[in-house]
N, C-alpha and C positions, 0 to 999 in steps of 0.2 A: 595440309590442313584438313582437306575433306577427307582421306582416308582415315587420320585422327579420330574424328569428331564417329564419321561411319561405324568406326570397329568400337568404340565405345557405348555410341546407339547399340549394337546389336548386344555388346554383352546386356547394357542396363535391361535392355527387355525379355533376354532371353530370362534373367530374373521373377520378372511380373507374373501374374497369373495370364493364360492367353485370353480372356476378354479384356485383360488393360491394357494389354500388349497392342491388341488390335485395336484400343481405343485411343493408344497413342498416335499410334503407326497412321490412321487416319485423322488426325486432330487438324485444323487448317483453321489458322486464325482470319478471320474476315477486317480486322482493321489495318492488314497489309495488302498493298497492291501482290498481283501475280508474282511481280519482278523481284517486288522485297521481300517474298517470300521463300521464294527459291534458296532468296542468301539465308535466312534464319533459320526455316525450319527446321533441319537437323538440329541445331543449337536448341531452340526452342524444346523439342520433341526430349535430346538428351536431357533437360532438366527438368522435366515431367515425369519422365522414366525414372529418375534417382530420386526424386519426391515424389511419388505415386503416395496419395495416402496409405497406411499400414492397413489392411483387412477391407479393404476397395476392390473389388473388380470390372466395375466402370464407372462410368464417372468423372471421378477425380476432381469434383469441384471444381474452385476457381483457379485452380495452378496455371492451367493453359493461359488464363485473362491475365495473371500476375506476371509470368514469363511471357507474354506478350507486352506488356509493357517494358520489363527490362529488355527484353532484344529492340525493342523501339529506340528505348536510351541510347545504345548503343551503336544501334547504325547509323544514330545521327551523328552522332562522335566521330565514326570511323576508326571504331575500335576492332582488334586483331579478331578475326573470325577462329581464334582454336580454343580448346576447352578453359588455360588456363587464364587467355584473353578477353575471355565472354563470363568466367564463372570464378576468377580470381578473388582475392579479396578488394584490389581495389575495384575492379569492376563491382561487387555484389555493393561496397560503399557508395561509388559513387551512385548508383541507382538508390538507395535507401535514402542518401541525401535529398532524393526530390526536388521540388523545385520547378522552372522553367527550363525548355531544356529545347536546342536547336535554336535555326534561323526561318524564317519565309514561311512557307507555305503547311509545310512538315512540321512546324516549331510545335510544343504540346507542355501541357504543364499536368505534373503527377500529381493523383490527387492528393489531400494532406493526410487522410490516413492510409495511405498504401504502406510508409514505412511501420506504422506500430502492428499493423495486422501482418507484414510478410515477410516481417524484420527475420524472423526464427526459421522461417521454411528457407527463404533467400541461401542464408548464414550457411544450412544444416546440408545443403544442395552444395553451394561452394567448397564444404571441408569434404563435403564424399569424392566431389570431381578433382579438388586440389588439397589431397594430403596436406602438402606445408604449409598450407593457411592456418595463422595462430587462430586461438577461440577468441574472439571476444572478451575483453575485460570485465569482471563484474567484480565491482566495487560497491559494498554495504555502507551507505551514507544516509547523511537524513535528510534526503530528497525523496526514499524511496517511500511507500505510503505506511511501513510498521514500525520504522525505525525511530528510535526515540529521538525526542524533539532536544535540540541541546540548548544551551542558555540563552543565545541569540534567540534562537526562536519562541522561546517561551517567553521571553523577556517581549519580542513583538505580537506576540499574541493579546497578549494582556495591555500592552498597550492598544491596542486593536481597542479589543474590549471599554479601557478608558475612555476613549475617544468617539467610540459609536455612541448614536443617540438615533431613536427610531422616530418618527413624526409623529405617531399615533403615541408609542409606550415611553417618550423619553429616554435616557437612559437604561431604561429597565432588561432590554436586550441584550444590550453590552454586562449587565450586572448578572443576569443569567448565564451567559455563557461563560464570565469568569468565575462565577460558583462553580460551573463544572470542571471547569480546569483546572482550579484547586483542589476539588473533591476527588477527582480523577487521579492525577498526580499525586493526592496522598493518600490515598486508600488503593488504584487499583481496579473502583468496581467497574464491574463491567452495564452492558445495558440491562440485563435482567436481573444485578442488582439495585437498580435505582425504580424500578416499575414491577409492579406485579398485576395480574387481571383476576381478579373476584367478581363474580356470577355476569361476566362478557364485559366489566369495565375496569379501565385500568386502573388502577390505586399507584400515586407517587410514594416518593418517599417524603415523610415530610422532615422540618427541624427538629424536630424532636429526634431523632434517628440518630444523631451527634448529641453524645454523652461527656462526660466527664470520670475517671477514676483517677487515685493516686497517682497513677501511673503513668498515663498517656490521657488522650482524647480520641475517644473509639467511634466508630462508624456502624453501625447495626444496618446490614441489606436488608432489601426487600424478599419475597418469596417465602414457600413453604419451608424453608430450611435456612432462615436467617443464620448468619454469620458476623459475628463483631469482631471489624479491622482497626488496628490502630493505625493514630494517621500518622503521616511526616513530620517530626518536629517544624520541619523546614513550611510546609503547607496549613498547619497546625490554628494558629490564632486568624486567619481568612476563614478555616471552615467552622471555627468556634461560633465566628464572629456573625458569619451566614446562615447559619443554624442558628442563633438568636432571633435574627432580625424576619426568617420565616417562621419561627415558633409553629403552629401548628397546622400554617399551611406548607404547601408541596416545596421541598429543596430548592428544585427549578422548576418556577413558577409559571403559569400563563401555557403550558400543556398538558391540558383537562384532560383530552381525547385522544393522546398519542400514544402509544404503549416505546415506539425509536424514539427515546428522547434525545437520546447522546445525538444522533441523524438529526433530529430536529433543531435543538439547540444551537448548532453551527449551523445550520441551511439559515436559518431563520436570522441569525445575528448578520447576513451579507459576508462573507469570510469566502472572496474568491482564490481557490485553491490556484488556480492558472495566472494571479497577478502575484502571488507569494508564495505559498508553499500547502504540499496535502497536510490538513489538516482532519484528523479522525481521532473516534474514540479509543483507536485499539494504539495508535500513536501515544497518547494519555495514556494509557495500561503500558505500555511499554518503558515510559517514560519513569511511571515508578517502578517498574522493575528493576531498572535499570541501575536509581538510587537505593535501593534496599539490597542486591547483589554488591554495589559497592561499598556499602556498609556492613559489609559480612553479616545477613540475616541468618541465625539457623535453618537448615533445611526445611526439618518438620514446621517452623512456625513461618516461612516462605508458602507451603504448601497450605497451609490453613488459609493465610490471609487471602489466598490469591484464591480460593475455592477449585486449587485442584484433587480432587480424592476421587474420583471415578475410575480412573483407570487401575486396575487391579495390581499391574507392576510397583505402581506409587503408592498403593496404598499398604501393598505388602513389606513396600521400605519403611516408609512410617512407623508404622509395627514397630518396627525393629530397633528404632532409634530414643535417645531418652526424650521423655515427655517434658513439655514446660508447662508449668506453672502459670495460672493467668497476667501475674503481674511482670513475670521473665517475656511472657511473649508479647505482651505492651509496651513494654522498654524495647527489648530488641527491633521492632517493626518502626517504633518512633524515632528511632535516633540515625534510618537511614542517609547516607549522603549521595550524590549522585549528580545527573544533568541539569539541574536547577538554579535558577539565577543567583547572581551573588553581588550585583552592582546596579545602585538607583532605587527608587524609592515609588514603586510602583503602588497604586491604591485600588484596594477593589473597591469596581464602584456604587458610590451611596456609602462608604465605610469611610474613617478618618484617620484610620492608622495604618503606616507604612506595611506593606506586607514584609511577610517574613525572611528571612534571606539566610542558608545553610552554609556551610564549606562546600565548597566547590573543586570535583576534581576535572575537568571534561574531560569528556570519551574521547579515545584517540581514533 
């Protein structure tokens, strides 16, 4: 075992630049006795040396404190002293699990954020020392904070919204933040379409801003380079209906002084992301994207709504492609289908009609 661990030590360092080398080769962690350190330190030192930060010649940050903890875990276990025993997969898991860990006197509990801050160095340490450790699963689901929200979730969101009532504003909280989650979900905009600042003060967008044509019901942003979005048929009569009843004041109301509304609007409604789910604006943007790609939106009028044209590659496909018509590109953008609820009768609130409710296909 010790010859293992030794001949592996010297390649990893012969590697390093020679002040890391020498800053591993003397690292001595002070939260083990003499005794228990004897047993680790090579262990210890070799996973310092295969995670030496990149472009580091001394130093190395908090690696030594991180790998001081997991060889903690571990002696208390009486886990195998060799490389694949100390730095396997299940070893680097069970350390990541956290937790209380030991008996008596030795016993110690990891802190709660050691796994998300060393989840990645741990992992990256593990697959250098053990080849056949698999990677890690990563699986795109709507836990994650961009991933569009599916009908479950929107469907509790807005109930959320229904059922807040703030002590000071009444209802009015909950009725702001479901304006946004309509507006969002069917248009798209982002936060610097809903806010713009004129001479150091923000200007909202107000109801007025939600139009009417033949065609659709369009959304005109904010800023020096307005752009009018048609909305969701599916999201369509809630933002009509909210843009009436703000006429000439701000969309979303009662934030004078904020230029982050989208930020403010959920902070402000109570919407704890750690008892349900991340909730954001770019989840909302995603969320129609999501339903306008499912409804096979044309490219070019995908790239309008959505105000990407900056980048030179996209803008030179555009070019290239045929143009639509104002009334072609307000149908196509409205008649998106996608992640959006499809069952119950949900009410934004201060409003008396059922929201709207699309085909539904959910994402797989």
């Amino acid at each position: 075992m010790d010859d293992e661990v030794a001949v592996r030590l010297a390649i990893a360092l012969a590697e390093l630049p020679a002040e890391a080398a020498d800053a591993v080769t003397g690292y001595r962690n002070r939260s083990f006795s003499d005794e228990q350190w004897v047993l680790v330190a090579d262990l210890v030192r070799l996973g310092m040396a295969v995670g030496w930060p990149a472009g580091v010649r001394r130093g190395g940050g908090n690696i030594g404190w991180a790998l001081g903890l997991h060889a903690r875990v571990h002696l208390l276990l009486g886990t195998n002293r060799t490389v694949a025993g100390w730095y396997g997969p299940d070893a680097v898991a069970t350390t990541l699990a956290g937790g209380h860990v030991g008996r008596g006197p030795d016993a110690f509990t990891l802190p709660p954020q050691f796994a998300s801050a060393w989840n990645a160095r741990l992992r990256t340490i593990g697959r250098v020392l053990v080849p056949s450790t698999p990677p890690p699963a990563r699986k795109f689901t709507a836990g994650e904070p961009a991933a569009p929200l599916t009908a479950a979730e929107l469907e509790e969101v807005l109930d959320f919204c229904a059922g807040h009532r703030s002590p000071r504003f009444g209802g009015r909280v909950g009725e702001r933040l479901a304006r946004m989650v309509w507006l969002i979900c069917g248009t798209g905009a982002r936060n610097e379409d809903l806010v713009t600042v004129v001479d150091g003060k923000p200007v909202h967008v107000t109801g007025e801003a939600v139009t009417r044509t033949p065609a659709a019901a369009v959304f005109t942003t904010a800023g020096p380079s307005p752009r009018r979005i048609p909305v969701l048929a599916a999201c369509e009569a809630a933002v009509l209906d909210a843009a009436a009843a703000a006429g000439e004041r701000p969309l979303l109301e009662r934030l004078p002084r904020s230029t982050r509304i989208t930020d403010r609007a959920i902070d402000s409604s109570g919407w704890a992301a750690e008892q349900r789910f991340t909730l954001n604006a770019l989840r909302l943007r995603h969320t129609w994207l999501a339903a306008v790609l499912a409804g096979g939106v044309p490219y070019p009028a995908l790239l309008r709504a959505a105000g990407i044209g900056g980048e030179r590659i996209l803008a030179s496909l555009t070019a290239r492609l045929p143009a639509l018509d104002d009334a072609a590109y307000e149908a196509a953008l409205r008649c998106g289908t996608g992640p959006l609820p499809t069952a119950g009768q949900l009410l934004l609130p201060g409003l008396t009609h059922p929201a709207p409710r699309p085909p539904l296909r959910e994402q797989p």
